[in-house]
Residue frames as qw, qx, qy, qz and C-alpha x, y, z in Angstrom:
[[0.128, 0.580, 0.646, -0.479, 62.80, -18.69, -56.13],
 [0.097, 0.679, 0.571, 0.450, 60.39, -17.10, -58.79],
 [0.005, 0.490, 0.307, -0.816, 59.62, -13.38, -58.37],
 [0.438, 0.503, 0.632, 0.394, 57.41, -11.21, -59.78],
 [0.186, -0.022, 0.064, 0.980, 57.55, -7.71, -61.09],
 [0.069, 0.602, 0.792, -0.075, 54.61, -6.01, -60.47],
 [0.112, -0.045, 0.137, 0.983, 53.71, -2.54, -61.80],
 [0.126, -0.725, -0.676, 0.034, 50.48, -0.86, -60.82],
 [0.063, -0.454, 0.097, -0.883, 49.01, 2.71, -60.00],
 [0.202, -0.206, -0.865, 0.411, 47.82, 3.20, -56.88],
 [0.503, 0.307, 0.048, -0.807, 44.56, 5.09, -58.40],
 [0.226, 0.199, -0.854, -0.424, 44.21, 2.09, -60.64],
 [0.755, -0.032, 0.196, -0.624, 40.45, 0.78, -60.39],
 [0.801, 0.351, -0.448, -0.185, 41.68, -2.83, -61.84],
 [0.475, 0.227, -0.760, 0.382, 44.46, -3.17, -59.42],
 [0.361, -0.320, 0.455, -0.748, 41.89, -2.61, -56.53],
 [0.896, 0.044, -0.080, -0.434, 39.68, -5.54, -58.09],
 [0.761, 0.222, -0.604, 0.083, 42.81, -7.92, -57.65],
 [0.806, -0.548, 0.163, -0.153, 42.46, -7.39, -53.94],
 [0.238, -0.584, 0.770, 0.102, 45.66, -9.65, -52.61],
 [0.933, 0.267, 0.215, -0.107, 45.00, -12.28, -54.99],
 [0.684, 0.495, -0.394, 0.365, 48.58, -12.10, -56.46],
 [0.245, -0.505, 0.697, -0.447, 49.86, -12.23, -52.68],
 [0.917, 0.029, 0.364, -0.161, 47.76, -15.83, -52.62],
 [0.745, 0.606, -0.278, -0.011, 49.30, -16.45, -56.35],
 [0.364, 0.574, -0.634, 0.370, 53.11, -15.59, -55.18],
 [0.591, -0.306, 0.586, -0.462, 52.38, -17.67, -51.61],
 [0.904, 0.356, 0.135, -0.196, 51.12, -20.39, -53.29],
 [0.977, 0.185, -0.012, 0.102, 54.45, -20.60, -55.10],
 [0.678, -0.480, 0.031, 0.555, 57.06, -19.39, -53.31],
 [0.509, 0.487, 0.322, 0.633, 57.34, -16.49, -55.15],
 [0.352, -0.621, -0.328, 0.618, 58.26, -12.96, -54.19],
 [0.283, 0.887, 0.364, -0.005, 56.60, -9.48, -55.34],
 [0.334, -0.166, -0.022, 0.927, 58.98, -6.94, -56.35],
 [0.061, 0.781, 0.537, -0.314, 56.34, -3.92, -55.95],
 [0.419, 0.074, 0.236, 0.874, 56.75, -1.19, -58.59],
 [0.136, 0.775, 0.419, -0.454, 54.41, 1.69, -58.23],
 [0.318, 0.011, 0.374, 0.871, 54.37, 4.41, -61.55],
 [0.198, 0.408, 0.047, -0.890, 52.19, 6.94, -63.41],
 [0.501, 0.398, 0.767, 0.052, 49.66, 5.42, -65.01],
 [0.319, 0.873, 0.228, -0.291, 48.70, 8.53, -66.91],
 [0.246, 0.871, -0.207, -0.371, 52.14, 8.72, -68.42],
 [0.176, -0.195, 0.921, 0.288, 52.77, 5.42, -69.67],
 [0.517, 0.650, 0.525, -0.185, 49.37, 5.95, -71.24],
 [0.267, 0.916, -0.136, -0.265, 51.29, 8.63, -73.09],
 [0.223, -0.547, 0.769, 0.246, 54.38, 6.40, -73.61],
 [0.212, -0.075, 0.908, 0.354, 52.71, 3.46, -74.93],
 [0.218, -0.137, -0.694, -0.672, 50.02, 4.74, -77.21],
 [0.004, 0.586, 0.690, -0.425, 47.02, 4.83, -74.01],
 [0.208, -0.599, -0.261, -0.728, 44.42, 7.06, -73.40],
 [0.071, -0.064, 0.578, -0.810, 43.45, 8.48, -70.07],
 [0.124, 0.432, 0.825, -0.343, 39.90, 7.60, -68.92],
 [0.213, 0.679, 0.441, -0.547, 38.58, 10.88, -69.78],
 [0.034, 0.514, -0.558, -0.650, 39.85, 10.98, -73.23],
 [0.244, 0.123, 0.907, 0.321, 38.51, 7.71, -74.69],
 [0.375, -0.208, -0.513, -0.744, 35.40, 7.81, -76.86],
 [0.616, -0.202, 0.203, -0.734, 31.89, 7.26, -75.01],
 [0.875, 0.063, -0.346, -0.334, 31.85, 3.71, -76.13],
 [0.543, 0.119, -0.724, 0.409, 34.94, 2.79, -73.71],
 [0.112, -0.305, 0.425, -0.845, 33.60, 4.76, -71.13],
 [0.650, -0.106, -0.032, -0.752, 30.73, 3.18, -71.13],
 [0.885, 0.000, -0.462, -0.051, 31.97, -0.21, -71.22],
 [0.322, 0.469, -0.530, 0.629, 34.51, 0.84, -68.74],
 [0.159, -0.355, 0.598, -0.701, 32.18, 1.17, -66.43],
 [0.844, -0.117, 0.140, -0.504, 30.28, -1.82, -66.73],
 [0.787, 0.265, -0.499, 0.248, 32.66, -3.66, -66.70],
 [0.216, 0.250, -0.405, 0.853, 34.08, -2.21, -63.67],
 [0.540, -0.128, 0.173, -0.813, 30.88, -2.59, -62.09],
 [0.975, 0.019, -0.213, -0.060, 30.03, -6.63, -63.15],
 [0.586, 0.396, -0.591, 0.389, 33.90, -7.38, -61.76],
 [0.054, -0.348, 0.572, -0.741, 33.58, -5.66, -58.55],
 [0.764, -0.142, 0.030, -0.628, 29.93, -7.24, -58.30],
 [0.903, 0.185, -0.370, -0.115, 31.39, -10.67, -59.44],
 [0.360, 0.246, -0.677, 0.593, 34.62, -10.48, -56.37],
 [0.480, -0.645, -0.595, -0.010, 32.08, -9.60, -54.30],
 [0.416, -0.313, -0.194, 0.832, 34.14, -6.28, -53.12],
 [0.050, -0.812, -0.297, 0.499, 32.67, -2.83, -52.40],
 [0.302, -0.084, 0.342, 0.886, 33.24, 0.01, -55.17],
 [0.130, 0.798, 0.307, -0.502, 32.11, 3.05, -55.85],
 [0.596, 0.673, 0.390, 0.199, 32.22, 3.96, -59.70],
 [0.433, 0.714, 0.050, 0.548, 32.66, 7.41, -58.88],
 [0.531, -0.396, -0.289, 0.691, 34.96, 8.33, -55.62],
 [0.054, -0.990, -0.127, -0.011, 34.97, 11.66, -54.51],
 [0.146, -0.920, 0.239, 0.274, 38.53, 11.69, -54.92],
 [0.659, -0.066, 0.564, 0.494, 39.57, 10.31, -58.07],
 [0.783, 0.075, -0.380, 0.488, 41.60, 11.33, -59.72],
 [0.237, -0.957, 0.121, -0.112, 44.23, 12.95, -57.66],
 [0.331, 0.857, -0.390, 0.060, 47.91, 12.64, -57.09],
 [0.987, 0.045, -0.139, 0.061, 49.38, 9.20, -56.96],
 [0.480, 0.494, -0.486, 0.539, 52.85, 10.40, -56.25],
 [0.529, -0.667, 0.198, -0.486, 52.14, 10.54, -52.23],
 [0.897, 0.070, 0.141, -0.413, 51.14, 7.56, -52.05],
 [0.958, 0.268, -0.074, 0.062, 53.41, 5.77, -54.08],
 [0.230, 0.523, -0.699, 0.430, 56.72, 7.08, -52.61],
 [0.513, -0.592, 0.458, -0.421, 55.31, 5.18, -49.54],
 [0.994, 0.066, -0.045, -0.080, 54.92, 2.24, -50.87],
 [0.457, 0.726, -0.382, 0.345, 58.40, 2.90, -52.31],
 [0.107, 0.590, -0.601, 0.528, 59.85, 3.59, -48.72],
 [0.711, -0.375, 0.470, -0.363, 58.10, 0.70, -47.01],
 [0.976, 0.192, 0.020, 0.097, 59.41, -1.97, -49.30],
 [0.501, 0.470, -0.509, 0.520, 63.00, -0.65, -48.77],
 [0.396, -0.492, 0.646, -0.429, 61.99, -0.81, -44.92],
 [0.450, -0.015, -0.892, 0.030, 60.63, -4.63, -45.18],
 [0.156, 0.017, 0.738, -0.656, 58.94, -4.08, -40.97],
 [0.546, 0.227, 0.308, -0.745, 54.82, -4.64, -42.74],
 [0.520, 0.257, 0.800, 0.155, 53.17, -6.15, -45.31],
 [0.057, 0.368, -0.324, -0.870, 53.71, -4.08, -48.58],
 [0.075, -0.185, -0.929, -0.310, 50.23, -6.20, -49.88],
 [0.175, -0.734, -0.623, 0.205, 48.35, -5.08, -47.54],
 [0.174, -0.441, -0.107, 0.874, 49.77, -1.53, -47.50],
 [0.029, -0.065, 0.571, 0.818, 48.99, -1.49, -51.36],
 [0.181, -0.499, -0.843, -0.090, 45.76, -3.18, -50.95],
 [0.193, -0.684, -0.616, 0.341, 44.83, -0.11, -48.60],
 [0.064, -0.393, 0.067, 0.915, 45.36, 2.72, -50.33],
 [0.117, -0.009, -0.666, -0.736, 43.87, 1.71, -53.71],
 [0.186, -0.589, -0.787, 0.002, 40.58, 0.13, -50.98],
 [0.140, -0.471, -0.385, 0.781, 40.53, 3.85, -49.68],
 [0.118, 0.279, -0.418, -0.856, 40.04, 5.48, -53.00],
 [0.297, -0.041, -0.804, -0.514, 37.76, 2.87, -54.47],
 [0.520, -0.467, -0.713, -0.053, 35.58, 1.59, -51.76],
 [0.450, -0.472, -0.503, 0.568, 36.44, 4.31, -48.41],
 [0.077, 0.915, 0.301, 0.257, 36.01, 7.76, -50.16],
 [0.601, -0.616, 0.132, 0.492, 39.52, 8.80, -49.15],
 [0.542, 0.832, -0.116, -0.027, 41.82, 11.11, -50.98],
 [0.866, -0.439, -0.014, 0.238, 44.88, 9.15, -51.15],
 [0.398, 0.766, -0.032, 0.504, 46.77, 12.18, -51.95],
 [0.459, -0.834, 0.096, -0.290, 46.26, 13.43, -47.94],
 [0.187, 0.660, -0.642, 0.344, 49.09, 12.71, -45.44],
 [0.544, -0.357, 0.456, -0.607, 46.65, 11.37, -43.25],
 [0.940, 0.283, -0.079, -0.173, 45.16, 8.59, -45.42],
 [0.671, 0.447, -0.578, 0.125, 48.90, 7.06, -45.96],
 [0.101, -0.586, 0.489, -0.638, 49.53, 7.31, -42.82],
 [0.801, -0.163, 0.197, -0.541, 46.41, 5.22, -41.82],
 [0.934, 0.335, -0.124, 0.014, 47.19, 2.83, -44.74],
 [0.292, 0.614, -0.659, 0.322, 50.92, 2.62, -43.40],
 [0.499, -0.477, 0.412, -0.595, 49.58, 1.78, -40.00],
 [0.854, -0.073, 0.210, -0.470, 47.46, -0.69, -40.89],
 [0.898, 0.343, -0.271, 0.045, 49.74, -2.69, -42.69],
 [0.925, -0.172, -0.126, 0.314, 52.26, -2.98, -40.29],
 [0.464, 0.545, -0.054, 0.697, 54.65, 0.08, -41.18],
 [0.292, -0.359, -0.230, 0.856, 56.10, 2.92, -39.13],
 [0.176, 0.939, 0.279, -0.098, 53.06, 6.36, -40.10],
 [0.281, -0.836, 0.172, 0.439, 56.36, 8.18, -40.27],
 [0.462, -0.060, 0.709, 0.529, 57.70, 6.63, -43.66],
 [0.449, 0.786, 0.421, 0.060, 54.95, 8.46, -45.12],
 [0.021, -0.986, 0.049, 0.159, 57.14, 11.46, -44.65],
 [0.677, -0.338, 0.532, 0.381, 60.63, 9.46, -45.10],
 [0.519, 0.057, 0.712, 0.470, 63.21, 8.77, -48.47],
 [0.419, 0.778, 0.048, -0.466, 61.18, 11.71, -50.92],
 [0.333, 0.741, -0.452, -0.369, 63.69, 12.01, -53.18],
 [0.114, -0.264, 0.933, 0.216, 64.73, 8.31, -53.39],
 [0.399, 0.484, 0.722, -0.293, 60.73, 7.78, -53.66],
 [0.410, 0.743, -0.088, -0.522, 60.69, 10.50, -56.60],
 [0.147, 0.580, -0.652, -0.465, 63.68, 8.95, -58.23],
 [0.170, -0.144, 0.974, 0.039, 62.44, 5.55, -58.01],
 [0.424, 0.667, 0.320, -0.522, 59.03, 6.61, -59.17],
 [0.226, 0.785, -0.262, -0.514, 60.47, 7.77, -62.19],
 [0.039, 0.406, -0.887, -0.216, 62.78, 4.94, -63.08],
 [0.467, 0.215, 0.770, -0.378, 59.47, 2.73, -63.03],
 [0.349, 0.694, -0.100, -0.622, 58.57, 4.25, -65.67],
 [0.190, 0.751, -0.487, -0.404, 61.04, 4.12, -67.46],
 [0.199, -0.269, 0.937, 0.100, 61.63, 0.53, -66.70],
 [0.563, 0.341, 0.636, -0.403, 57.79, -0.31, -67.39],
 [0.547, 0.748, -0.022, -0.374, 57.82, 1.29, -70.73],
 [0.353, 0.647, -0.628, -0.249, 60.92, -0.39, -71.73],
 [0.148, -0.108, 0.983, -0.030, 59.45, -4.18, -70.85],
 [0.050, -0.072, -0.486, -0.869, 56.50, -3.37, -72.33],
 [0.035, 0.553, 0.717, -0.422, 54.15, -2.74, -69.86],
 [0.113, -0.427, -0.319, -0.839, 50.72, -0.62, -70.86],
 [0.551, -0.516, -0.296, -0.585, 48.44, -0.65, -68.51],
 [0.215, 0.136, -0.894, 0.368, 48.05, -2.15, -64.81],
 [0.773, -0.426, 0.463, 0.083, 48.06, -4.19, -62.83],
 [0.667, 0.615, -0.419, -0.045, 50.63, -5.36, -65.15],
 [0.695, -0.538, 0.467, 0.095, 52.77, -8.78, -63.75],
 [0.656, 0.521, -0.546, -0.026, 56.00, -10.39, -65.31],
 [0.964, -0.242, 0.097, 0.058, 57.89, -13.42, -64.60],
 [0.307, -0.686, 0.516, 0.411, 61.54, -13.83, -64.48],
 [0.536, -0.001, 0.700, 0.472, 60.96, -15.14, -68.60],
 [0.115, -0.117, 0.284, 0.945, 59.58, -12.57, -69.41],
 [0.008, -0.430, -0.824, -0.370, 55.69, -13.50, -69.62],
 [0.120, -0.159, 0.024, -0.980, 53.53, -10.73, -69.56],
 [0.061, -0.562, -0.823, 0.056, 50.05, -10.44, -67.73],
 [0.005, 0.098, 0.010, 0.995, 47.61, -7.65, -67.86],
 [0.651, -0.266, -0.483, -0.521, 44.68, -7.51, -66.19],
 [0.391, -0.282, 0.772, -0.414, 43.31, -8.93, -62.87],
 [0.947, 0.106, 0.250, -0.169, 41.63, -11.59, -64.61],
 [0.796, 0.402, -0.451, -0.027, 44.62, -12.78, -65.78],
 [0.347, -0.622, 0.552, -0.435, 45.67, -13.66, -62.34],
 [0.897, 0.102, 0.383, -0.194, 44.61, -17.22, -63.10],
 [0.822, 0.500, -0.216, 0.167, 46.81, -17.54, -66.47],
 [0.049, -0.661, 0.595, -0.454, 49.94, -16.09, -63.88],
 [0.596, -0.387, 0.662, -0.237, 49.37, -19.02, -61.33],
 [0.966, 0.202, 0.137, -0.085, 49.24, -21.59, -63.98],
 [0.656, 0.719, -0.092, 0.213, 52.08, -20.41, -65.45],
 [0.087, -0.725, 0.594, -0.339, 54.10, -20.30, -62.09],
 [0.915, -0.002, 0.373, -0.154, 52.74, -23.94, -61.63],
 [0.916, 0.340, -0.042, 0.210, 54.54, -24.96, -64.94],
 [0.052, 0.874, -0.400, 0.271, 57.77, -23.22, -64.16],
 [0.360, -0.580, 0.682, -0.262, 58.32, -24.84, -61.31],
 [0.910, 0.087, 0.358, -0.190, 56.71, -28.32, -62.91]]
């Protein structure tokens, strides 16, 4: 069976536009997500990024028309500017963390709701509450928000580490088990072709 390594921020306006469309992808071909949450801000610093608010006016500006035509073109809510971006992705992402080592929900949907709170619900998914919700809804125990810190910190970390050394930059960022790189929710389409030939 095919897996894929995903590696996202769960502030990440890009991975909110891919909605569960790589949960259709890896369905589609029997393929299973291995969910890697990290710091988007410091694998911006690892591999030669910029943070949002750093670039020159001309990315910004495309940034956000772009980011505006995408969200228009999926047909999915978004708000440009949330009232609570940024803010502190590490909450958040140890849950994910500690609901994919429980397995009892749907870590798609879990992801899917944290990154729709920020982007489209005006939530700060920093709060205890907000994960909570977004635990709920996806199937999880609310209590895992609080669960596994330190194995959520360490595994946090090692994401990183592991992102920057397979050369991820940016995310949504997916690999395959040969190593092809995608980046980008519009390349969600070159990823299912390319799990199509695998298996062809």
């Amino acid at each position: 069976m095919a897996h894929i390594d995903y590696f996202f921020a769960t502030l990440s306006p890009y991975a909110y536009l891919a909605g569960t469309r790589l949960e259709e992808v890896a369905a589609k071909h029997g393929a299973t997500i291995n969910y890697k949450p990290l710091d988007i801000i410091a694998l911006f610093g690892r591999t030669g990024g910029t943070p949002p608010k750093d670039r020159h006016i001309s990315r910004i500006e495309h940034r956000a028309q772009e980011l505006l035509r995408q969200s228009r073109n999926l047909g999915m809510d978004f708000n440009l500017q949330p009232a609570h971006w940024p803010t502190n992705m590490a909450p958040s992402s140890y849950a994910v963390i500690a609901a994919v080592q429980d397995g009892s929900g749907d870590a798609g949907k879990l992801c899917h709701s944290l990154l729709r709170a920020c982007w489209a619900e005006e939530k700060d998914i920093a709060q205890d509450d907000v994960i909570r919700d977004c635990l709920s809804q996806a199937g999880f125990d609310p209590n895992l928000a609080d669960s596994g810190l330190l194995v959520g910190a360490e595994t946090y970390a090692a994401n990183l580490e592991e992102a920057v050394d397979r050369g991820v930059f940016g995310a949504p960022f997916y690999i395959t088990p040969d190593d092809q790189r995608f980046w980008g929710q519009d390349r969600l389409d070159d990823l299912d072709r390319h799990l199509a030939e695998m298996k062809g």
